[in-house]
N, C-alpha and C positions, 0 to 999 in steps of 0.2 A: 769371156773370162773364166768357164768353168766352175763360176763359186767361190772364184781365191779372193777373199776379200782385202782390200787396198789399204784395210787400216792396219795391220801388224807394221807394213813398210813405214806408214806415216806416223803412228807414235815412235818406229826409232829412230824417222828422221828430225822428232822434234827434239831428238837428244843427239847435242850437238860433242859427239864421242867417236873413239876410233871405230866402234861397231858400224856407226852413221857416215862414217866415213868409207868403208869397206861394202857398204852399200851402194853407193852410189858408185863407184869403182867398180861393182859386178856390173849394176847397169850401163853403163858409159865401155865398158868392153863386149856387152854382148849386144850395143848399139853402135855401130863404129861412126857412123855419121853424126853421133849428137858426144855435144861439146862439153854439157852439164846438165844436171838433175840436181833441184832442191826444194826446198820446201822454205817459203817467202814469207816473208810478214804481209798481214792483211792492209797493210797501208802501200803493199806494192801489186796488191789485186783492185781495178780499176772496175767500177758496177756504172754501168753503161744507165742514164737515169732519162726519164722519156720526158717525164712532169715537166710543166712550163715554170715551173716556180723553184725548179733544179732541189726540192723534196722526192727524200728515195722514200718509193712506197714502201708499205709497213710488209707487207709478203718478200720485197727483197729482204728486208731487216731480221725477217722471223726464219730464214732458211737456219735449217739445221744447220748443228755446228759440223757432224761427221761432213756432210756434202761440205761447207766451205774446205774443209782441211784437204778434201780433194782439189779441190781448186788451186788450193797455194801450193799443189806439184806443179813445178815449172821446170819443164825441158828446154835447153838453151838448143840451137842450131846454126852455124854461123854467125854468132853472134845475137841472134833474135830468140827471145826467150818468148814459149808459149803453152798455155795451161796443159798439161801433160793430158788430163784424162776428155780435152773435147781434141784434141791434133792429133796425139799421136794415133798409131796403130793399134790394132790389139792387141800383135802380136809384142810391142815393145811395152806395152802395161801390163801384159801375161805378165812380163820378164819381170817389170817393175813389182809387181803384187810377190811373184817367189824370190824376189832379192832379199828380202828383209828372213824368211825360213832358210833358206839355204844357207844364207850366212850364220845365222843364229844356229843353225842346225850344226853345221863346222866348226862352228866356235865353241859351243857347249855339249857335243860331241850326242845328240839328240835322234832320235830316230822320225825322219820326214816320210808321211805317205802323200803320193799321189796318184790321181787319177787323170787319165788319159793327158801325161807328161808333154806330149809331143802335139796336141791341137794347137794351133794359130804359131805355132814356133817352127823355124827353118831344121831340117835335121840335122844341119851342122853345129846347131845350137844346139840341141834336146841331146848330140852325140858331148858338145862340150860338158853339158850340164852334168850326165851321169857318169863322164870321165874324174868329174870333181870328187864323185862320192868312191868311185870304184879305183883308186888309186891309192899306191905304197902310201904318200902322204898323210892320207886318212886313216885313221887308226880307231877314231870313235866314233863318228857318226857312219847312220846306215838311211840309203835310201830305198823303199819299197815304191814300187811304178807300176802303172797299166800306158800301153803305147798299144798303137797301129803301126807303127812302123816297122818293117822287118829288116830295116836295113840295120837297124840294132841288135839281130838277132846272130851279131861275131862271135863266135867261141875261137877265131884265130888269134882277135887285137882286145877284144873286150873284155867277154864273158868266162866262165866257166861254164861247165854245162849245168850244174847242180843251181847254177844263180838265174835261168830261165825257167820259167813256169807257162804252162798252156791253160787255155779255160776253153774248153768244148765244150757245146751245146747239144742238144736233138729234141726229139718231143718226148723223152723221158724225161731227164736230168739235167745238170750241168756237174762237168767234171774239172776239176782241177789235179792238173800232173804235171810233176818235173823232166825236163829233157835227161835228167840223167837216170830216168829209167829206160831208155832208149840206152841196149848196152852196144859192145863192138861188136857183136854177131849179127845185133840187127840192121847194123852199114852205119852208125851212129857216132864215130870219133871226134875228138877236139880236131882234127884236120877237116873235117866233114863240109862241104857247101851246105848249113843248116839252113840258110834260105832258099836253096833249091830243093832240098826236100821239102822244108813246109810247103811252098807253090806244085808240089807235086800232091800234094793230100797224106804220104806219109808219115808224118807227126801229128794229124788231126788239128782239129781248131778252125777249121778252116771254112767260113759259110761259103753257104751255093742260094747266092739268091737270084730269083725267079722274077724279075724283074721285066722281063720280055713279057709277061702274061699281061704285066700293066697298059701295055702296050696292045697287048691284042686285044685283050677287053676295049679296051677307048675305040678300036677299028673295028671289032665286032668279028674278030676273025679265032676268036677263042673257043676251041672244040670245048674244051670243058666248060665253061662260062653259056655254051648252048646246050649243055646238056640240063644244065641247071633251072634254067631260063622256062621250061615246061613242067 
């Protein structure tokens, strides 16, 4: 889940408003198989009871209230409704935890930071997602992101150049630069295959990790790792 905690979504769905409504609507479009998403009265959450005397133990009684309110998220699917945060995916409760900012974010015209936007999500999703922010429509809110993906990395359909940022590393520093210091002399246009240059090491950013060494170490075939070794 990254951190993105489930309760923003679940206090607005205990308010039963257009916002709450627009919530659930994000999720039920960026899950096309699920039928509804809600948040249940606790007399429609069923506590499976073990005791022969059909008394629920004092430890089920005492669970926190945040943990039940998870509970009473109920994804429907064909008609079978089930506790959203033990069934579903990750990647469809990622969705469910940023339903509730994203809308709020649009709605109130908010500035949303994320981190690493695109883990457990399809990138046709993570492409919907920043489409939302980065369009004529939007006029007040802003989203700021960290991805792995380069496939986001369009200045033909998406971006601007000025709206991509690189974060380099080495055993100095770490750098942060904008692509559009990258001018037209240095081969760098909004026409530009900006993914093929990144894959080519020309825009920086780019690690080189050494992962075969792990490898030769485990097999003892590591020239360096024997020099060490004496």
């Amino acid at each position: 889940m990254n951190n993105i905690p489930m309760q923003k979504t679940i206090e607005l769905m205990k308010n039963k408003d257009q916002l709450q409504e627009k919530v659930v609507q994000f999720i039920k479009n960026a899950d096309l198989y699920m039928d509804n998403f809600e948040f249940v009265d606790m007399n429609q959450i069923k506590i499976y009871v073990h005791s022969e005397n059909n008394v629920p133990d004092e430890n089920v009684l005492n669970v926190k209230e945040q943990i039940m309110d998870q509970m009473r998220l109920v994804s429907t699917y064909k008609g079978v409704k089930v506790p959203s945060m033990l069934f579903d995916s990750t990647g469809t409760k990622k969705i469910a935890a940023l339903a509730s900012y994203i809308i709020e974010g649009l709605e109130k015209g908010r500035i949303l930071i994320i981190d690493e936007l695109d883990s457990s999500i399809h990138f046709k999703l993570t492409w919907a997602i920043v489409t939302l922010f980065n369009n004529e429509l939007n006029t007040n809110a802003q989203m700021i992101f960290t991805v792995h993906d380069i496939n986001l990395m369009d200045c033909k359909r998406l971006f601007r150049k000025e709206q991509i940022w690189f974060v380099h590393k080495d055993s100095e520093s770490v750098y942060v630069y904008s692509l559009a210091d990258f001018t037209a002399q240095q081969g760098i246009r909004d026409t530009t295959d900006i993914i093929e240059k990144y894959r080519k090491g020309i825009l920086g950013a780019l690690p080189d990790p050494e992962l075969i060494n792990s490898l030769l170490d485990l097999k003892g075939n590591n020239p360096e790792s024997s020099k060490h070794a004496f």
